[in-house]
Residue, then its C-alpha position, 0 to 999 in steps of 0.5 A: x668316532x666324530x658326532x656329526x649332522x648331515x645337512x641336505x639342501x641347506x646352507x652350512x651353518x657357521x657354528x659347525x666348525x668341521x664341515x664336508x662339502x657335497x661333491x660339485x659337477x666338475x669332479x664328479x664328471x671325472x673319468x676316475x671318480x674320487x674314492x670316499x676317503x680321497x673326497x673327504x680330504x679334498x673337501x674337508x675344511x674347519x680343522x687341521x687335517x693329516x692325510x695319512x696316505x699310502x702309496x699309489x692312493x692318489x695324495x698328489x691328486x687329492x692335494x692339488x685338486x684341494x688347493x684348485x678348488x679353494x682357489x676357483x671356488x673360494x676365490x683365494x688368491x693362489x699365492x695366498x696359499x703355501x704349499x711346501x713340497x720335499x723336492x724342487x721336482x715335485x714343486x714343479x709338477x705340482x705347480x703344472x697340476x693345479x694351474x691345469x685344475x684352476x683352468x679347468x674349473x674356470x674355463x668350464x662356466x664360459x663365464x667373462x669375470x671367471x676368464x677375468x679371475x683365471x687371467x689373474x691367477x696365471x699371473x700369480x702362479x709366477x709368485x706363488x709359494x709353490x716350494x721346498x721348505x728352502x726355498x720358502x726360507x730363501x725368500x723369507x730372507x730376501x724380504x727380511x734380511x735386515x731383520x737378521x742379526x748375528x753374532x760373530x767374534x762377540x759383534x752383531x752383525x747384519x746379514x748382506x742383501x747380497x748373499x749367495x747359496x753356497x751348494x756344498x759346504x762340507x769342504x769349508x766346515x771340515x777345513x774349520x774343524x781342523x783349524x779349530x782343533x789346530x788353535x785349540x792345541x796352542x791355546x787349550x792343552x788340557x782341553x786338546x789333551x781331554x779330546x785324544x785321550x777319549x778319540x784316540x786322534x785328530x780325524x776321530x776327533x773332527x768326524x765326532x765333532x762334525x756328527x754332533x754340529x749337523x745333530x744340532x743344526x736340527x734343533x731351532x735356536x740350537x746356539x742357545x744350547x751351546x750358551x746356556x745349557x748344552x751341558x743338559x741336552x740329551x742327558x749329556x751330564x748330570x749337573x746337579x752337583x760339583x766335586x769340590x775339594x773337602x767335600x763329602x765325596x772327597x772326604x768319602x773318597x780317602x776312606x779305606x775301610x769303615x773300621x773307625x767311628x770316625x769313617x762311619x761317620x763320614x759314610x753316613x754324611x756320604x750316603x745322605x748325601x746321595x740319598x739327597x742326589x737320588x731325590x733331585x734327580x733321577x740316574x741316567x745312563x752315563x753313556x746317553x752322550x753316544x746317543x747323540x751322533x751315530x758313531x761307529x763301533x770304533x769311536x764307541x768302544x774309545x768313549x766308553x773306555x773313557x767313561x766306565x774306567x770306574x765300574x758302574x752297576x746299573x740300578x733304576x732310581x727306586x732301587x737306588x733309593x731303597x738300598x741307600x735308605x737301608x744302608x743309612x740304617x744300617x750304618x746308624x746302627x752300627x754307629x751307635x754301638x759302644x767299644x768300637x765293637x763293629x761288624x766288620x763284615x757288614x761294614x765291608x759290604x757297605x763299604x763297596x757298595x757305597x763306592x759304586x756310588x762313588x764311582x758314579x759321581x766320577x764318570x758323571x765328573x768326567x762326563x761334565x769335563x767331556x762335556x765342556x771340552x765338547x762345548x768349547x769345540x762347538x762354539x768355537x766350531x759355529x764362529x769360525x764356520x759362519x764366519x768364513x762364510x759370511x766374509x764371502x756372502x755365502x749361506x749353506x741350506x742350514x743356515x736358511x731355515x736358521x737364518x729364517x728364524x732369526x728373521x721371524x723372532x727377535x729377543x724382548x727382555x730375555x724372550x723370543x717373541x715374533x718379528x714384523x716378519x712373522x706378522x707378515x705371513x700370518x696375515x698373508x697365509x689362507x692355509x698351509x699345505x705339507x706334502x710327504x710331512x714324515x720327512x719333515x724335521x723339528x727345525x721345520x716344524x718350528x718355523x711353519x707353527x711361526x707364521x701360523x695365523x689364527x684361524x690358519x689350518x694345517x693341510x699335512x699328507x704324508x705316509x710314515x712307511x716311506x720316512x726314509x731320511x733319518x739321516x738328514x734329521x727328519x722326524x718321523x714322529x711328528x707325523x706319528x704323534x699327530x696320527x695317533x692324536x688327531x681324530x680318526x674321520x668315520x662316517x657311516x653310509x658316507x655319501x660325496x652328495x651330502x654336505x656334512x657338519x661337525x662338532x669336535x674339540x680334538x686337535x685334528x682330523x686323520x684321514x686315511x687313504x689305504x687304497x693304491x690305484x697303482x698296483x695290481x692286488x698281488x703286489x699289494x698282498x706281498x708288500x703286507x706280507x713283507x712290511x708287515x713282519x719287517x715293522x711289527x712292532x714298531x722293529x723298523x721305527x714306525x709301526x704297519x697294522x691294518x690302517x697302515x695296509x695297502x687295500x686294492x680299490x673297491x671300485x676298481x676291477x681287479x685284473x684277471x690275468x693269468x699271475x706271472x711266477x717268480x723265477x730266481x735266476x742266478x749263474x751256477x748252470x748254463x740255461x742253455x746247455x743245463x751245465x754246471x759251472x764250477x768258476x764261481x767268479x764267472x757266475x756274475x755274466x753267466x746270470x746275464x746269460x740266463x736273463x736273455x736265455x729267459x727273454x728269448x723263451x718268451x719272445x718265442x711265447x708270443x711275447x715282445x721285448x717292450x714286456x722286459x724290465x731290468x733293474x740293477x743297482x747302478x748303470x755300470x752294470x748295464x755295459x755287460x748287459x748290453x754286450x751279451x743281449x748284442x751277442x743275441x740280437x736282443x733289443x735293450x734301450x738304457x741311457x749309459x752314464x760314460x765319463x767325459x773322455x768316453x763321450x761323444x763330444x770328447x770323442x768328436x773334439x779329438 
């Protein structure tokens, strides 16, 4: 809980960091007052703050009405603040939402230098970093291009003032691979043999090579992985050892049996030297390579058998280490016995168990092979793939946030620091705003920490339920980790009249708007009952408790209409004769049958076609829709997607 003062009638003392200001005249005079929660994150400055906002809890409202005030009240410039949104849509929605806001503030004093100011901020709103996050690095890289600095062919080269976006670039990057791969069998047979012996073929080799380069395009600096130490990402390999030729792994390898003093010897160099492994590094599992792209069962089953050739009992570290301490005993013991009279049973038992050892050591080497096979296909991949595309001026959608980077770091002796670039944003920027933050990625992140300034506070709204591109690199758990780190704002007897001031070290604040303005208390019931089983326990990648719950609003009147039922309707009878039908392939249009016989029941009931709703999975099925409502004289408006030559235009021409 926050330790907080609530100051009445007097002015904000500067030595509170976090503070809460009272609610003013315009936004209480709102048809639809401001909930406590949805106040607090509008008015709440001092801190960075997380927004943890369900859906239909207004966010949109809180954050445009937030960056109005800032803007008419504070008298910040609007192009002085960055708001990044997740779509181009929502960007333009916003952008209509707080220049209404603005005008609406400033229109209401009847005030000439107010006038003046909304004149001003009109004009800014053409400027203002209103965006995706592309798009913000889209307009990094028209001011800073000549910042960037790329390497191509082993040459630094500068990036064109003149480039264009190109919006598709997956044809260009698959007919790389497969010039990549062509070339590496002319130049690299080993390295090209490695890769079908593990794939199987050319296309499971470039849809694994493919998976891997997008994976990585999320990582910032992600070529230094591939220079440096990609053999160490993601527990790729172990590489804290080599397998040379009269080593103690190989002199371990041509022993048999443990029959001689001579063997014994060598098995008890062999088993220090895994003990020493063991305490240097801890074992991971040889398969964390298909952890990094998600390959399909195929592909997995081919790499495994690759890899686990030799079998391989799992055991945690400690164990490992308490086995092999014994067995050092063990073979000590026996190492000192005089007239070779050994156990030879209890040398066999170390024995195997000594070669599951040594088996280990074998897939981690064929893991280290795989990985520099990998490595050279990826960089070869990256140079060729940038290069074809920079000898036409194109970048793709990575190459803005990658390509953003390098404008605002440069290289000092071995170090990225920040560029003039990087100065820039962080003397321009009041405040930075993030809308739906669960689906921003690590790539992301990096570049807004960038071009933070000091003093610069993080205004981030989002709602981890609704993280639902994964599959574009998003990360969920930066969202997570700030929900679970930031300071959860409660205030007792909390009144929007009252200003309020904090003292808090914590990294941030989270507030929580649970109530949905959307929904009627039903809906809202049901969504918990589902979510909450479907996400226990964090079962769906996120966690659903009850600061995750939708809340239907105190201050909202709950509908008291009577509660509509839930009809399944499917094809097996015919509604309006209450015949069976035993053609299961007529089941499909039989259903459509059944969905206007329920209509029509309405319609006779008092109710209106404009009542009715239909949802399907795509717009093709509405043909068969329109063709049975026809058959009933049911109304039914859709927008008909039809190919070119089933269109009117087509139709016309001919």
């Amino acid at each position: 809980m926050l330790k907080y003062i609530v100051i009445i009638n007097v002015k904000l003392e500067d030595n509170y960091m976090i503070k809460i200001e009272k609610i003013d005249k315009i936004a209480a005079s709102r048809k639809h007052s401001y909930s406590a929660p949805q106040w607090q994150a509008i008015a709440i400055t001092g801190a960075d703050v997380l927004v943890a906002a369900a859906a239909g809890s207004g966010k949109t409202e809180v954050l445009s009405e937030r960056i109005a005030r800032k803007v008419a009240s504070n008298r910040w410039d609007v192009d002085r603040l960055l708001v990044l949104t997740f779509t181009t849509a929502a960007a333009k929605n916003m952008i209509v939402r707080i220049e209404n806001k603005i005008s609406e503030r400033l229109l209401s004093t009847n005030k000439e230098e107010d006038l003046i100011y909304l004149r001003k901020q009109r004009m800014l709103m053409n400027d203002a970093y209103i965006s995706t996050i592309d798009s913000f690095c889209l307009n990094i890289l028209k001011k800073f291009y000549y910042l960037v600095e790329e390497k191509i062919d082993d040459e630094i080269k500068y990036l064109s003032p003149n480039f264009s976006i190109l919006a598709n670039s997956k044809g260009l990057l698959n007919e790389t691979i497969g010039n990549v791969l062509e070339q590496l069998v002319q130049e690299d047979s080993n390295t090209t043999d490695l890769l079908f012996t593990v794939f199987g073929s050319k296309q499971n080799i470039s849809s694994y090579i493919i998976d891997l380069y997008y994976k990585l395009l999320n990582i910032p600096n992600f070529q230094n992985y591939l220079d440096e130490d990609f053999t160490k990402l993601n527990n790729l390999v172990t590489t804290n050892f080599e397998v040379e030729e009269n080593s103690v792994i190989d002199k371990f390898n041509k022993v048999s049996e443990l029959t001689q003093k001579e063997s014994i010897a060598t098995a008890i160099d062999f088993s220090k030297y895994v003990q020493q492994y063991l305490i240097n590094s801890k074992k991971e599992s040889s398969l964390d390579i298909l952890s990094l792209v998600n390959l399909d069962e195929a592909k997995k089953e081919k790499l495994a058998k690759y890899v686990e050739e030799d079998e391989v009992s799992i055991k945690s570290s400690q164990e490992q280490l308490e086995e092999i301490e014994e067995l050092i005993g063990k073979l000590n013991a026996q190492f000192e016995i005089e007239d070779n009279i050994y156990d030879t049973g209890l040398l066999s038992e170390i024995h195997v168990a000594l070669v599951d050892y040594l088996n280990y050591f074998k897939v981690t080497e064929k893991m280290n092979l795989l990985a520099r096979a990998i490595t050279s296909v990826l960089k070869k991949l990256h140079n060729d793939f940038i290069k074809r595309k920079r000898e036409n001026n194109f970048l793709d959608f990575s190459d803005l946030n990658h390509l953003a980077i390098k404008a605002l770091t440069r290289e000092e002796n071995g170090k990225i620091v920040p560029s003039e670039a990087t100065q820039y944003y962080k003397n321009y920027f009041l405040e930075i705003y993030v809308d739906e933050y669960q689906d921003n990625n690590n790539l992301q992140e990096y570049i807004l920490n960038l071009i933070r300034g000091e003093g610069v506070y993080f205004f981030r709204v989002g709602d981890v339920k609704q993280a639902i591109y994964g599959f574009r690199g998003s990360n969920p758990d930066l969202f997570e980790q700030k929900y679970n780190s930031y300071k959860k704002l409660e205030i007792d007897n909390y009144s929007e009249k009252q200003e309020y001031s904090f003292e808090d070290d914590s990294e941030g604040i989270c507030i929580v708007l649970k109530e949905n303005f959307r929904s009627d208390v039903n809906i809202l019931k049901s969504s918990n009952y589902i979510f909450n089983r479907l996400m226990g326990n964090k079962n769906a990648g996120v966690s659903y408790g009850e600061d995750s719950a939708l809340y239907y609003p105190k201050a909202k009147e709950k509908n008291s209409s009577k509660i509509i039922p839930t009809r399944l309707i499917n094809g097996k009878m015919n509604y309006f004769t209450g015949e069976l039908l035993e053609d299961k392939k007529s089941y499909r249009e039989q259903s459509i049958e059944n969905i206007a016989y329920e209509i029509l029941s309405g319609i006779k009931n008092g109710k209106k076609y404009s009542d009715y709703a239909i949802l399907v999975r795509n717009s093709t099925k509405m043909s068969s829709f329109k063709e049975v409502f026809a058959k009933y004289n049911i109304s039914l408006f859709f927008k008909e997607k039809v190919g070119f030559t089933e269109s009117n235009a087509f139709n016309i021409f001919v």
